[in-house]
C-alpha positions as CSV (number, residue, x, y, z in Angstrom):
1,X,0.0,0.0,0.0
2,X,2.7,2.6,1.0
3,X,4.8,1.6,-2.0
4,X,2.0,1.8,-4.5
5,X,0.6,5.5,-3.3
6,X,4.3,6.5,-2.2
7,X,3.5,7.1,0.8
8,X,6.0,7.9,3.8
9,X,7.4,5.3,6.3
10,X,9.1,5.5,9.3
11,X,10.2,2.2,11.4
12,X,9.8,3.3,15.2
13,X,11.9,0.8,18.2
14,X,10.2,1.2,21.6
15,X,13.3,0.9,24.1
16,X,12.1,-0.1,27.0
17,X,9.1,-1.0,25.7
18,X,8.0,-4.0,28.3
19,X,9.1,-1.5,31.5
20,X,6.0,0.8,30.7
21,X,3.0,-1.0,31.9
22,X,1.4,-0.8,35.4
23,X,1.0,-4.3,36.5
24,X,-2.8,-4.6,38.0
25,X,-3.9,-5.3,41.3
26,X,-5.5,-8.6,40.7
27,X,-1.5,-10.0,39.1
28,X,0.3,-10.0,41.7
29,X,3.8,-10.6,40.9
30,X,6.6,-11.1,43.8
31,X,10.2,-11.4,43.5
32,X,13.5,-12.1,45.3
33,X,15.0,-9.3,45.2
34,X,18.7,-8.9,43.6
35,X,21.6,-10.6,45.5
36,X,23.2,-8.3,47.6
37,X,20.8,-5.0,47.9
38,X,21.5,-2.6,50.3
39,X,18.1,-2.1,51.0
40,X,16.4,-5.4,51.8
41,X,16.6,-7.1,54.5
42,X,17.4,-11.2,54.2
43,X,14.1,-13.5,53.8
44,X,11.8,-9.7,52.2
45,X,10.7,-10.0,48.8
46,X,9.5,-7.4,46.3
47,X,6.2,-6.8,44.8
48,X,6.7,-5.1,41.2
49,X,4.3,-2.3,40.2
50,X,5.7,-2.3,36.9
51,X,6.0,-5.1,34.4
52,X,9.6,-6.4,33.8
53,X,11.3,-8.2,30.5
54,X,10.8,-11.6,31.1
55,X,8.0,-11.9,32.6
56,X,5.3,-13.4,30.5
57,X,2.5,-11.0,30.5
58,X,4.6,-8.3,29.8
59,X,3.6,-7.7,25.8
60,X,0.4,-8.6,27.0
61,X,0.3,-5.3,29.2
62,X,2.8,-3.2,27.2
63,X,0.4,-4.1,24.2
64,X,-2.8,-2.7,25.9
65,X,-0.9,0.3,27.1
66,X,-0.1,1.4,23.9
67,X,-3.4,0.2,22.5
68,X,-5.1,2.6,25.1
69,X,-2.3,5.2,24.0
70,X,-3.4,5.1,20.2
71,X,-7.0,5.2,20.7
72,X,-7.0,8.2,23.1
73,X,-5.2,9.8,20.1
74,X,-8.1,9.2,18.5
75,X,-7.1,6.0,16.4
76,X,-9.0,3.2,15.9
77,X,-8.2,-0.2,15.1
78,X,-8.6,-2.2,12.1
79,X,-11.4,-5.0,12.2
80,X,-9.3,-7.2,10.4
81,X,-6.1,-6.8,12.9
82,X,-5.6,-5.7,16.3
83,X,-2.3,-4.1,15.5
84,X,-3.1,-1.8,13.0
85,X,-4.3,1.5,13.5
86,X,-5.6,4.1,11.2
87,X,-7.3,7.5,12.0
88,X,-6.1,11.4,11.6
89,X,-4.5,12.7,14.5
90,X,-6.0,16.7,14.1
91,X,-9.6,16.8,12.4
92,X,-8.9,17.4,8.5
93,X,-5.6,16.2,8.6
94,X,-3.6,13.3,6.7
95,X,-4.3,10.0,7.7
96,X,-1.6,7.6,9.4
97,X,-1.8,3.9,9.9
98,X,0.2,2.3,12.2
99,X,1.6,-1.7,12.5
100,X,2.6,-2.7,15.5
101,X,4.9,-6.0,16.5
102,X,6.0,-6.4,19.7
103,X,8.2,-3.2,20.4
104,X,8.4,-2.0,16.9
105,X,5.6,0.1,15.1
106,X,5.7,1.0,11.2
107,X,4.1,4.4,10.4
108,X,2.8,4.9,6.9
109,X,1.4,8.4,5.6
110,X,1.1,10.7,2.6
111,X,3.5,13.3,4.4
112,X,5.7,13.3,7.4
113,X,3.7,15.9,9.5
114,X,1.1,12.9,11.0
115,X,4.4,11.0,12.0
116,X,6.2,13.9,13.9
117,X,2.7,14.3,15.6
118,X,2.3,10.9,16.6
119,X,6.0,10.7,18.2
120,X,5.0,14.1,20.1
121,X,1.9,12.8,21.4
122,X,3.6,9.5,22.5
123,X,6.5,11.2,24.4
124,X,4.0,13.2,25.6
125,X,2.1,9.8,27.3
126,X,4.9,8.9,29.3
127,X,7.2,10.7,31.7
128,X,10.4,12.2,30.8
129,X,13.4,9.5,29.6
130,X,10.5,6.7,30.6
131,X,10.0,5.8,26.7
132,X,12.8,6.2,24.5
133,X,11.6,5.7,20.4
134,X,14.1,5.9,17.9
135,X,13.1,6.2,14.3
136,X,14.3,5.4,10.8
137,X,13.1,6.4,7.9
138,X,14.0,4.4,5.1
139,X,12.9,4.1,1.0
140,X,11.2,1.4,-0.2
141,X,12.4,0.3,-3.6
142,X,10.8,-3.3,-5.0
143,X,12.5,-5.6,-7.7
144,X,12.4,-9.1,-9.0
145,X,15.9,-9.4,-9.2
146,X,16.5,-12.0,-6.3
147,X,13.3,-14.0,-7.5
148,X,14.4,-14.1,-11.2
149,X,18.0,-15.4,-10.0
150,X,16.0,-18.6,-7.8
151,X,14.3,-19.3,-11.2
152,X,17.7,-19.5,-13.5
153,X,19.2,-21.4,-10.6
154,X,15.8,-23.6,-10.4
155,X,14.9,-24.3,-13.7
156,X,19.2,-24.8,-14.7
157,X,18.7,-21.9,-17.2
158,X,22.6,-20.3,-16.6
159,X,23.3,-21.6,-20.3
160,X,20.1,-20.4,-22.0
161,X,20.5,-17.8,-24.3
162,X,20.4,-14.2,-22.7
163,X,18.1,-11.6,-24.3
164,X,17.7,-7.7,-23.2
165,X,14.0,-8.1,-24.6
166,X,11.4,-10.6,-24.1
167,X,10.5,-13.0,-27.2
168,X,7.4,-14.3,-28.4
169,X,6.5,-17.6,-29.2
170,X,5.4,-17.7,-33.2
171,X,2.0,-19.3,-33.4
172,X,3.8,-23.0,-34.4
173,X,5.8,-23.3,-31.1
174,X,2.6,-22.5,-29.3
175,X,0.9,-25.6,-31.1
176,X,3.5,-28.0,-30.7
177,X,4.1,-27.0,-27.1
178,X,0.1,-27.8,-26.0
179,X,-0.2,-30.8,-28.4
């Protein structure tokens, strides 16, 4: 879609992606606390308020904090796919649509002002140096070269003859190839 309106993408990497979400009350999650800390005494163990990489419901919850982040930007979700949004951030703007996977999200729009508003609004979710997104912009450019190469090496075609154009089949080959 973005290649065949050329439209603009940018590739955004949620650092500390997982470390965002509030665990709730009813998930409790204890822990030992790190060897050696200075401020626990021997036999106490922690209670996290936040989620932590590793534990398993964390892209659950870091999933439907960002979910909850999109739509009170006003985006709504695709009924096809629970990680794409779509929607215009300012009434009468350009649309943006937005993949997520995990920690990563791919923006796609017609020009780059939807994009720099979306990264505003999401540092703006969190507090300062809590959510650290660093994006890339990068060109899309589509080929068939790497698909034409796995059919010369497939079909052994290395010694056919090589043409610049396309040829033709005259209307007797045709015949004797479908008799």
């Amino acid at each position: 879609m973005a290649v065949q309106h050329k439209h603009r993408l940018k590739q955004g990497d949620c650092k500390n992606a997982f470390c965002q979400a509030t665990l709730p009350d009813d998930e409790p999650t204890i822990i030992h606390p790190p060897a050696g800390c200075p401020f626990t005494k021997p036999g106490m163990f922690w209670r996290l308020k936040k989620s932590l990489y590793g534990l398993r419901c964390a892209p659950r919850h870091w999933f439907d904090k960002i979910t909850g982040i999109l739509k009170s930007m006003g985006l709504r979700t695709s009924p096809h796919d629970p990680c794409i949004f779509h929607g215009s951030l300012l009434p009468g703007s350009a649309p943006i649509y937005i993949g997520l996977y995990v920690d990563y999200m791919l923006t796609i729009s017609v020009i780059f002002h939807p994009i720099q508003r979306l990264n505003l609004c999401l540092r703006n979710s969190w507090p300062p140096c809590a959510l650290s997104i660093s994006w890339e912009t990068f060109p899309v450019h589509l080929n068939q070269a790497a698909f034409s190469q796995f059919l010369v090496d497939k079909h052994k075609l290395t010694t056919a003859n090589k043409s610049r154009r396309a040829t033709s089949l005259n209307a007797n080959k045709a015949h004797e190839l479908n008799a």
